[in-house]
C-alpha angles and dihedrals in degrees: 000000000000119000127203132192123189118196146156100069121138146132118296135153130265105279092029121114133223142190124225127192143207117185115194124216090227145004092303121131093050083057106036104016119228138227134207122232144193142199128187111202110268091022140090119270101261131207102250101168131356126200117185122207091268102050109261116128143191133201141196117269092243095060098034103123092026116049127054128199115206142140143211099223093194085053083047086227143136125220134204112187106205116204134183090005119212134194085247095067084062105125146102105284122208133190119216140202132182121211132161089348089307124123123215124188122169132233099272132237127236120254121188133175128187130199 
């Protein structure tokens, strides 16, 4: 069963920066790649970054510049860099991984931005 944790989510000002985290129960985003997610309340959960099992990675439009999507394969993580933060990048963010047809997604942390 794979496992994810998200963490590192918090209140901070527009401008200001946060990492968040995803840390994984096993060697699985440098096999299967992983992908971060958010959802406001009231609105559909969103792709945010997407990192294959290679490396490569793609981002929102409205992200791309300020957030950046990497891991540390031998922590077994996942990272999201979050730059330049706005209010409009308030929302429940969720990391995501894909394995034998099965989709896992963990339990989100809280990101919150004020004007």
């Amino acid at each position: 069963q794979v496992q994810l944790v998200e963490s590192g989510g918090g209140l901070v000002q527009a401008g200001g920066s946060l990492r968040l985290s995803c840390a994984a129960s096993g060697s699985i985003f440098s096999i299967n790649g992983g992908s971060w997610y958010r959802q406001a309340p009231g609105k559909q959960r969103e792709l945010v970054a997407f990192m294959s099992n290679t490396g490569s990675s793609t981002y929102a439009d409205s992200v791309k510049g300020r957030f950046t999507i990497s891991r540390d394969n031998a922590k077994n993580t996942m990272y999201l860099q979050m730059n330049s933060l706005k209010p409009e990048d308030t929302a429940v963010y969720y990391c995501r991984t894909d394995r034998s047809y099965r989709t896992y997604w963990g339990q989100g942390t809280q990101v919150t931005v004020s004007s």
